[in-house]
DOPA-616984 format. One line per field, with one value per residue (C-alpha): residue number from 1; residue in three letters; x, y, z. Coordinates in steps of 0.25 Angstrom, whole numbers, plus 2048, in hexadecimal, padded with zeros to 3 digits. Layout:
N
n: [NUM / ...]
res: [ala / ...]
px: [X / ...]
py: [Y / ...]
pz: [Z / ...]
END
This chain:
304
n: [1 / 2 / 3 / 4 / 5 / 6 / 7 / 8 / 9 / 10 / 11 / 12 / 13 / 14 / 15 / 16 / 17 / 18 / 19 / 20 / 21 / 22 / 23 / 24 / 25 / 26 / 27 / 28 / 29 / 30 / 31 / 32 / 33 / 34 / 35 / 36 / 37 / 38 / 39 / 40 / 41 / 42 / 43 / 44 / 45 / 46 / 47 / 48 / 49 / 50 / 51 / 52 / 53 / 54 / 55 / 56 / 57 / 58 / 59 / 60 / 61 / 62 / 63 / 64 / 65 / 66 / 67 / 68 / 69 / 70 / 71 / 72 / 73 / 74 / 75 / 76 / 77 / 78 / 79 / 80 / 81 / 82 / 83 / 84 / 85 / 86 / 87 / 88 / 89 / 90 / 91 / 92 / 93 / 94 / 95 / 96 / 97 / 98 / 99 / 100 / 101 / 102 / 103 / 104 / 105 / 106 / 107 / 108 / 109 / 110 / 111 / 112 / 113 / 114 / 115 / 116 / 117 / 118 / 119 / 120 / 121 / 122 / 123 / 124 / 125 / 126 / 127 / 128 / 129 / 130 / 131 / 132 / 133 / 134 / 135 / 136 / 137 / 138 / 139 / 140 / 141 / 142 / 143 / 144 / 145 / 146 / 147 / 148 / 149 / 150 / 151 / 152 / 153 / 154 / 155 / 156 / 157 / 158 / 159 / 160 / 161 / 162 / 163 / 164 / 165 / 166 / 167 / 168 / 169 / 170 / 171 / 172 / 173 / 174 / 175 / 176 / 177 / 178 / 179 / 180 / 181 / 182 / 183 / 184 / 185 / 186 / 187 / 188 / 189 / 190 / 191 / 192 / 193 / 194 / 195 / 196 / 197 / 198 / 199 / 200 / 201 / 202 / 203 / 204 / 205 / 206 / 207 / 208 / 209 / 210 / 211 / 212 / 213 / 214 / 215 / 216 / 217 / 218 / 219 / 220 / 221 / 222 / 223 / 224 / 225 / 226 / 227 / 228 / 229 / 230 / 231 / 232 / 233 / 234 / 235 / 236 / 237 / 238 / 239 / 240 / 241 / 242 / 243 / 244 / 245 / 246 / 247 / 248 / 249 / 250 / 251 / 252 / 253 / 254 / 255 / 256 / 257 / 258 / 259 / 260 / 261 / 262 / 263 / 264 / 265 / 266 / 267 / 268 / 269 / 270 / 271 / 272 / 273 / 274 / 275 / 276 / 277 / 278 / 279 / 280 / 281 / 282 / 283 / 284 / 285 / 286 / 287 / 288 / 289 / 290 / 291 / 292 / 293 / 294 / 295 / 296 / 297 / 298 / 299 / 300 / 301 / 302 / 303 / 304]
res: [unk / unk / unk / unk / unk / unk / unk / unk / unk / unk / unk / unk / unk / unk / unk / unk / unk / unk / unk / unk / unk / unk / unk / unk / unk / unk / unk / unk / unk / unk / unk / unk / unk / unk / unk / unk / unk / unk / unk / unk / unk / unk / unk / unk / unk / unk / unk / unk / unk / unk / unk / unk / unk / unk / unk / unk / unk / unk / unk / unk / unk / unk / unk / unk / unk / unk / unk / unk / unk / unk / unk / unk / unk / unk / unk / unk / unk / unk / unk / unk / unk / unk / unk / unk / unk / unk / unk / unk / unk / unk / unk / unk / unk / unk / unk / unk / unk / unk / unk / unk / unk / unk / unk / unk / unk / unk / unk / unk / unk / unk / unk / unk / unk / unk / unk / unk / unk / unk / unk / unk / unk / unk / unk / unk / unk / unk / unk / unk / unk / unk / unk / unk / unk / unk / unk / unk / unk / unk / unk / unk / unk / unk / unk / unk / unk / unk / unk / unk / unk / unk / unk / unk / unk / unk / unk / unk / unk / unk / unk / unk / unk / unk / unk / unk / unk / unk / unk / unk / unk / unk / unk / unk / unk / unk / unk / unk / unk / unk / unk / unk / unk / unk / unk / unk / unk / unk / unk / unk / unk / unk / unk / unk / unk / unk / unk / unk / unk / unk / unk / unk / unk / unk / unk / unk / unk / unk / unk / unk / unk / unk / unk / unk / unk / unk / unk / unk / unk / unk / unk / unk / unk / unk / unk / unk / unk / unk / unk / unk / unk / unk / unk / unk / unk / unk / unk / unk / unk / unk / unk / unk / unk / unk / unk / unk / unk / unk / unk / unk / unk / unk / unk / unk / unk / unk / unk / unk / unk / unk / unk / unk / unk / unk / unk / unk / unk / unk / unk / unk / unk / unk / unk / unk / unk / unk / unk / unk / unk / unk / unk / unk / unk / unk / unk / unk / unk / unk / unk / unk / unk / unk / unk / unk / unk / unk / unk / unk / unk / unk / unk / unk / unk / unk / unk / unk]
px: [800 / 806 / 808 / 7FF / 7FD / 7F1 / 7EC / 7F9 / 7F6 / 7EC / 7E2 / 7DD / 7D7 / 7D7 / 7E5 / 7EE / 7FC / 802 / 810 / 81A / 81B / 812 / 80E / 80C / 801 / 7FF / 7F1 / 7EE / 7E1 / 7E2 / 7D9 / 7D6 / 7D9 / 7E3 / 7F0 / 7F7 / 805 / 80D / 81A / 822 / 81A / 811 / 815 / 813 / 808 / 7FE / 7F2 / 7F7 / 7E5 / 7D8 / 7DB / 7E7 / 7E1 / 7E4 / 7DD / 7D2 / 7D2 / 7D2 / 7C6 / 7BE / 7C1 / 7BF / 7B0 / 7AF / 7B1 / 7A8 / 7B4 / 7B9 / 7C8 / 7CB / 7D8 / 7E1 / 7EF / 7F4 / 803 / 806 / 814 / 813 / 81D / 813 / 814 / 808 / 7FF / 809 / 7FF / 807 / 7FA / 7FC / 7EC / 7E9 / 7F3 / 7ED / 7E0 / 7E2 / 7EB / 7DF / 7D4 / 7DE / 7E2 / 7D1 / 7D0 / 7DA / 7D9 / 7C9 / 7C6 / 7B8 / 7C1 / 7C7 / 7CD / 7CE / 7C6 / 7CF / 7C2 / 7BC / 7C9 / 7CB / 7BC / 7BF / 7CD / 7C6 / 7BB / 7C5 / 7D0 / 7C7 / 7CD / 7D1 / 7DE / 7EA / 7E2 / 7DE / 7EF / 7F1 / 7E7 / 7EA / 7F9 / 7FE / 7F7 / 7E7 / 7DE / 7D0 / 7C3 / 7B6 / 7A8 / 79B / 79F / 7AD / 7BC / 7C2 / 7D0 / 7D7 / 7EA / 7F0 / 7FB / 806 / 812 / 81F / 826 / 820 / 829 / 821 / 828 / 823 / 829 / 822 / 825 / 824 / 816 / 80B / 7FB / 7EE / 7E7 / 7D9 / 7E1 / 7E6 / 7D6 / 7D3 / 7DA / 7D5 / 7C9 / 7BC / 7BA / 7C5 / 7C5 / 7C0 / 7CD / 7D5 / 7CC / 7CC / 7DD / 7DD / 7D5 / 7DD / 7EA / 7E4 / 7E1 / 7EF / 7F5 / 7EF / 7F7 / 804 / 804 / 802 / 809 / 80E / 816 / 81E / 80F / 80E / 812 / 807 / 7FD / 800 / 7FC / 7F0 / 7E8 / 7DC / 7E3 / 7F3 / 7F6 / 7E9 / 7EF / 7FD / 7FA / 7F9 / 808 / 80F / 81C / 815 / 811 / 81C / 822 / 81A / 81A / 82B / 82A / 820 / 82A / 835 / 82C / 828 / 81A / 817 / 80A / 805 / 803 / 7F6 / 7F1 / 801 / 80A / 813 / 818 / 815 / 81E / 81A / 829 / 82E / 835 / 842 / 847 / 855 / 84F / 855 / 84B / 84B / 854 / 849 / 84E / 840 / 842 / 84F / 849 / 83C / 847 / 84E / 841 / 83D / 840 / 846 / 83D / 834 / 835 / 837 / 831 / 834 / 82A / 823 / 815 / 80F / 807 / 805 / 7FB / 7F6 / 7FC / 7F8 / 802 / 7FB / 806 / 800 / 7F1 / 7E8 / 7F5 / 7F5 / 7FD / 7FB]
py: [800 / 80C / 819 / 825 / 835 / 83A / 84A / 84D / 85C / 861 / 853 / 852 / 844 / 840 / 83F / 835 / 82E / 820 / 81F / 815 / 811 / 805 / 7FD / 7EF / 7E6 / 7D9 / 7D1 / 7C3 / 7BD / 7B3 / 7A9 / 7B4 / 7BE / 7CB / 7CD / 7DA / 7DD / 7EB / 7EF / 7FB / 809 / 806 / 7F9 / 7FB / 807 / 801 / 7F7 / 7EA / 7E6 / 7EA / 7F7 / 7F7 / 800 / 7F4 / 7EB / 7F5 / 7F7 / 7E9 / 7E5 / 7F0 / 7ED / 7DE / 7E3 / 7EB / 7DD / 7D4 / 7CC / 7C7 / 7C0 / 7B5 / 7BD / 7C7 / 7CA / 7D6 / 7DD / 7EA / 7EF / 7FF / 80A / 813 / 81F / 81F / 82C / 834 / 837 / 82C / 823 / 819 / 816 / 815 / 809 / 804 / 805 / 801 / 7F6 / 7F1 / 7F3 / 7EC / 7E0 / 7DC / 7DE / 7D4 / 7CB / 7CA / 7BB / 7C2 / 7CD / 7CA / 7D8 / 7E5 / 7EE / 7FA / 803 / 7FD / 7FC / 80B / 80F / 807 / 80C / 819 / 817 / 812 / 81C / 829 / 82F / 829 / 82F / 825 / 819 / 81C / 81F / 812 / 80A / 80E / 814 / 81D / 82C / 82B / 835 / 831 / 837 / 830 / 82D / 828 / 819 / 81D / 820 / 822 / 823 / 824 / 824 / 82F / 82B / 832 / 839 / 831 / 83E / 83E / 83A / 839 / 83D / 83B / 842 / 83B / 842 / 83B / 842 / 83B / 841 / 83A / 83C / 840 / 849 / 850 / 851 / 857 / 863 / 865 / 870 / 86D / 877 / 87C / 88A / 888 / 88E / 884 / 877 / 87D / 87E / 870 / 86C / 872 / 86C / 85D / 85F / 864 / 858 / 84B / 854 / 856 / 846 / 842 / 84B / 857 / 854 / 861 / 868 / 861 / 86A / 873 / 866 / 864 / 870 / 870 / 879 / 86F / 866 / 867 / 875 / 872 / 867 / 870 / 86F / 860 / 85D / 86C / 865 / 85F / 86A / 872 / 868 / 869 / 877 / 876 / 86C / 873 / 87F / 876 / 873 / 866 / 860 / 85E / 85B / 854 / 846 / 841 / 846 / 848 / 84A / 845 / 84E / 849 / 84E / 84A / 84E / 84D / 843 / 84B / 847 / 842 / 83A / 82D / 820 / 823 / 830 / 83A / 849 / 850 / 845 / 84A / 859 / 854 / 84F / 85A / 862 / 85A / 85A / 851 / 847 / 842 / 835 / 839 / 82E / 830 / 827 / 824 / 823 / 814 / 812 / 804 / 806 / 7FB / 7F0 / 7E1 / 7D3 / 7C7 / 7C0 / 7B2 / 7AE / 7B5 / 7C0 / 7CE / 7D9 / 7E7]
pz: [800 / 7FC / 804 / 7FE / 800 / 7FE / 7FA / 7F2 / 7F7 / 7EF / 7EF / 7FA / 7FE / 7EF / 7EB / 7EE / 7EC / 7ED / 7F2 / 7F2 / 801 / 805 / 810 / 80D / 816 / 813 / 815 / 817 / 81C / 827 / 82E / 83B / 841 / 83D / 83E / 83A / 838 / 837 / 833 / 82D / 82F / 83C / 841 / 851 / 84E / 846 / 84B / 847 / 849 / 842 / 845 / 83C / 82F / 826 / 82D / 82E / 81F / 81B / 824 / 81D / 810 / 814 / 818 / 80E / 804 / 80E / 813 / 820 / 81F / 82C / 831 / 82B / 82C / 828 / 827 / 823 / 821 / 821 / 81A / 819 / 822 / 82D / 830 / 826 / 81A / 812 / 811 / 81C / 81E / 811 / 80E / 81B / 816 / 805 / 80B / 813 / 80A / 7FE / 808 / 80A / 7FC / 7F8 / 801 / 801 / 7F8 / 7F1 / 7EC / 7DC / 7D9 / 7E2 / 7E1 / 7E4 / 7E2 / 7EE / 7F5 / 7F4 / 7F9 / 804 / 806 / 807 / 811 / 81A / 819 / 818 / 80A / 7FC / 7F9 / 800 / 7FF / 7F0 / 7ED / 7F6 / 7EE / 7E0 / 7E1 / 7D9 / 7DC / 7DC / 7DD / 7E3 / 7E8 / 7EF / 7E9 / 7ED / 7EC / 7F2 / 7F0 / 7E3 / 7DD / 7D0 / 7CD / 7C7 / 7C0 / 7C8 / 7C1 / 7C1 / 7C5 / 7D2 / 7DE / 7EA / 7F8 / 804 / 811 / 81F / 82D / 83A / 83C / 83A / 838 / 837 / 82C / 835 / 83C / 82E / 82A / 835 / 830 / 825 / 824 / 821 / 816 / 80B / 803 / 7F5 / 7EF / 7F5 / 7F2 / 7E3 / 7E6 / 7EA / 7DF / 7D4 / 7DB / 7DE / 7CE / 7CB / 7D3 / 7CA / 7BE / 7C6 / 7CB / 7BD / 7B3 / 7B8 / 7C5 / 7C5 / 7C9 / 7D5 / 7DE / 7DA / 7DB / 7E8 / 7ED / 7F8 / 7FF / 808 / 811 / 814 / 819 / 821 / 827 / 82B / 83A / 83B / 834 / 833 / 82E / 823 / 81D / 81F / 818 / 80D / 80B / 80B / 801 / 7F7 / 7FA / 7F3 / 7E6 / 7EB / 7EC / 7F9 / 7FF / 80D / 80D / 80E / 81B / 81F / 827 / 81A / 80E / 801 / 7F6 / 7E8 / 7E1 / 7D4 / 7CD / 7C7 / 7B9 / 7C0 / 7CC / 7CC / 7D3 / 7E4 / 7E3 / 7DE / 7DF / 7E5 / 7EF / 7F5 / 7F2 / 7FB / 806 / 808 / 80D / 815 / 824 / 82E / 834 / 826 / 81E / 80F / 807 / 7F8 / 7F1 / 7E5 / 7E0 / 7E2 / 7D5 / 7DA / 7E7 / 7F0 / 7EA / 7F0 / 7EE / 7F1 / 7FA / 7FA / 7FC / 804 / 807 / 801 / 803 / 800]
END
């Protein structure tokens, strides 16, 4: 399951990004009973029960189908960043989700329409669990009948960079900054940049600093991660587009790929660094065109 950020500035709620960090769980139906396991990014700290959000995403998707395994034994091993705006529930959730899909004997094919209407219901929004489903970067939006989402076909000149500090946020306490009601001049700003950013992803990267620009949810959110957005705005300062991650406290930077970059040594990368202060992780990444992405082990095993 790969890691996501979601808004990409402007899009708020509808945009999002698939990354190339994953955490791989692994399922397996058993005669009784559950047993989880965690390693890597949470191991100690996360429920190893029902209430791990795996688990709870893979008995709802498994009600969902009108199916009730014996036992089931899950492991999970995490890479993906926790309560950072990097996507962390939403690979628990899509992981879930996927593993009853997969594993339920009335199910032939996935049906990754149904999987991303649950994957909404649970999680709340469809930006990271549509990027985490589908990879790639995805733009989606909500209907009567539920959660939809589409890929863009993301520009190979586009180097994502992630720069995590040791801060974390939940993503309910972010929301409850944001106001209730937005000035019409900036919801049309936000409009004509969230426009501007499908154009910049796809064939123009050199505009994305002027795509990523947003006026509804991140300078709103200041108080709850200062060093964020100062960050942010040094970056921009620098020509580089920077924008909160997700619900933050990350930075996403979506650099450019430069004409002399040679594979793992990318120029805007060193650029990114440099401004960045003591104490983040730098994660220099690429887009994951591949999202959730599931080997049958042996059977009546999957991993996702």
């Amino acid at each position: 399951m790969p890691a996501t950020s979601a808004n990409l500035g402007p899009a708020f709620d509808c945009a999002g990004l698939a990354l190339t960090l994953h955490d791989v769980v692994e399922f397996a139906v058993a005669d009784s009973g559950l047993t989880v396991e965690v390693s890597g990014v949470g191991a100690g700290e996360l429920p190893t029960d029902e209430r791990h959000l795996v688990v709870r995403a893979f008995r709802a998707a498994c009600e969902r189908l009108g199916w009730t395994p014996p036992g089931l034994c899950v492991r999970a091993e995490n890479a993906i960043p926790q309560g950072r705006g990097m996507g962390s529930s939403a690979a628990a959730v899509v992981a879930g989700v996927v593993g009853a899909f997969e594993l339920c004997p009335d199910v032939d094919v996935r049906d990754d329409g149904a999987v991303l209407r649950l994957a909404d219901e649970l999680e709340g929004h469809p930006d990271n669990v549509a990027a985490c489903l589908l990879g790639g970067a995805t733009l989606s939006w909500t209907t009567p009948e539920g959660a939809r989402a589409d890929r863009l076909p993301v520009s190979e000149d586009v180097v994502p960079v992630v720069l995590v500090p040791e801060a974390t946020l939940s993503t309910h306490t972010a929301r409850t900054l944001l106001p209730d009601l937005v000035p019409h001049a900036d919801a049309a700003f936000n409009a004509a940049r969230a426009a501007l950013l499908v154009h910049a992803l796809t064939a123009e990267p050199a505009m994305l600093l002027e795509a990523t620009d947003d006026r509804l949810h991140q300078r709103q959110r200041a108080a709850a991660m200062p060093d964020t957005i100062a960050l942010v705005d040094r970056l921009r300062t620098a020509g580089h587009a920077a924008v909160v991650s997700g619900a933050g406290p990350s930075v996403l930077v979506l650099a450019r790929r430069h004409p002399d970059d040679v594979p793992g040594d990318a120029a805007a990368v060193r650029e990114v660094s440099g401004i960045t202060p003591d104490g983040w992780r730098v994660y220099p990444l690429e887009v994951d065109h591949g999202g959730a992405r599931v080997v049958r082990v042996t059977p009546g095993v999957s991993s996702s």
